[in-house]
C-alpha positions, 0 to 999 in steps of 0.5 A: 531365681537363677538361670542355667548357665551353658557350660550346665547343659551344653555337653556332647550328647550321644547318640540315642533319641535326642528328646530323651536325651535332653529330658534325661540330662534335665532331669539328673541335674533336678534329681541332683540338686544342681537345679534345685526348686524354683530354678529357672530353666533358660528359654526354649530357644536358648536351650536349643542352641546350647545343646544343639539340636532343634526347637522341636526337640526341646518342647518334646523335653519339656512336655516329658519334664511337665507330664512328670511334675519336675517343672512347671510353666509359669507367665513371665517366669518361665520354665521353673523347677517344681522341687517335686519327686517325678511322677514315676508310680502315681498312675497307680493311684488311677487304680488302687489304694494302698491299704493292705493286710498285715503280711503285706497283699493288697486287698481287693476293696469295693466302693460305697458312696455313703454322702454327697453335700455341695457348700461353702468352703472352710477357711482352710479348704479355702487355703490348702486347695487355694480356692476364691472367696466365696467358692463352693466345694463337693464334700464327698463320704464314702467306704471302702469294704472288704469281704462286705465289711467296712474297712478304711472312710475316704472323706473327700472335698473337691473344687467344684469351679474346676468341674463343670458339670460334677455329679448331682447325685451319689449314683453318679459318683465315680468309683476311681476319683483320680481316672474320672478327673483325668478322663472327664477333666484332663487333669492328672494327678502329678504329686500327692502330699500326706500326713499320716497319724493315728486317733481313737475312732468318733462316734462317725467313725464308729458307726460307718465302720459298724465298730460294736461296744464301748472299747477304744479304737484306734484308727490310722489317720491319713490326710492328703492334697493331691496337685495338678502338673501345674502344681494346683492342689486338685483334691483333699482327702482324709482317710481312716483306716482300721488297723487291727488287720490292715497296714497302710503301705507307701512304696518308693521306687 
């Protein structure tokens, strides 16, 4: 891995709030790939003394770099580049999800808990939420109704190491994952990684979805891995989605 060099960072800067302005300098030679993933940044105290100003300010640049997933702390590596987008419109996911009608609204949908199984984690829950052998996972079904008709299944698998005290019970889920892990655990979501591809509905699918006849439907199939500001996979879900009314829309700003 390399290091930033002075001549990087060390320009004049201007006058406007400095933690910002050291966060934003960071932050643009990231975006441009100047920094690219699995740089590491120089310490704390170097970068201090290269941009002039205290160290104070440059711990006030890194906890914005960090609450906005760019960069990650790492034991005896240091401050390294994540690679990841920032943040930006994540927070978004603390209230809704992106599924819409075909001309483009977003649909107002209300949560049911349908099943709520604790066990053993498969070999690849194991690998994707980079869990200890022998650890246990909270596999959550629940659906998503619009106008009290069933729309879209979230399939759900959470680690339960990392949730003292998760619920024992369905009535006792929440009904917005993302805010509960913040406000009960302090973890926060800082990048969501998806794949989304379509098949014809099972037999489940069929009867959460309460889909009549015989006739193929195809679904919209999406599968996610939440990650923590430390870059932690926090959470695996698998949505499915009827698509006869409905879009899922992904937006970029």
């Amino acid at each position: 891995m390399s290091r930033a060099s002075e001549k990087d960072v060390g320009q004049a800067l201007t006058a406007s709030p400095l933690h910002e302005q050291v966060t934003a300098r960071i932050a643009a030679r990231i975006a441009d790939g100047r920094w690219p993933e699995g740089f590491v940044l120089p310490p704390e105290a170097e970068l201090a003394r290269q941009l002039g100003v205290s160290y104070g300010t440059i711990r006030r640049s890194m906890q914005a770099l960090t609450q906005d997933g760019l960069v990650i702390r790492r034991r005896k590596t240091g401050t390294v580049v994540t690679g990841r987008a920032p943040r930006h419109t994540l927070d978004r996911w603390y209230n809704f999800y992106r599924l819409h009608a075909l001309d483009g609204s977003l649909i107002n949908t209300e949560t049911r808990n349908v099943s709520l199984i604790k066990e053993h984690a498969s070999d690849a829950e194991v690998e994707q939420l980079r869990l200890p052998e022998g650890a246990y996972v909270a596999r959550i079904t629940r659906l998503r109704l619009y106008k009290n008709q069933p729309v879209m299944i979230d399939y759900i698998v959470l680690p339960i190491h990392r949730l003292d005290g998760f619920p024992e019970t369905l009535e006792n889920l929440p009904p917005l994952l993302y805010k509960w892990l913040l406000e009960t655990y302090g973890l926060r979501l800082g990048a969501l990684r998806e794949q989304v591809t379509a098949r014809i509905a099972t037999e489940r699918d069929r009867a959460l979805l309460e889909l009549e006849g015989d006739d193929p439907v195809a679904l919209l199939h999406i599968n996610e891995v939440g990650y923590d500001l430390q870059n932690e996979p926090l959470v695996m879900m698998r949505h499915v989605a009827l698509t006869e009314e409905h879009c899922y829309v992904n937006e970029v700003r």
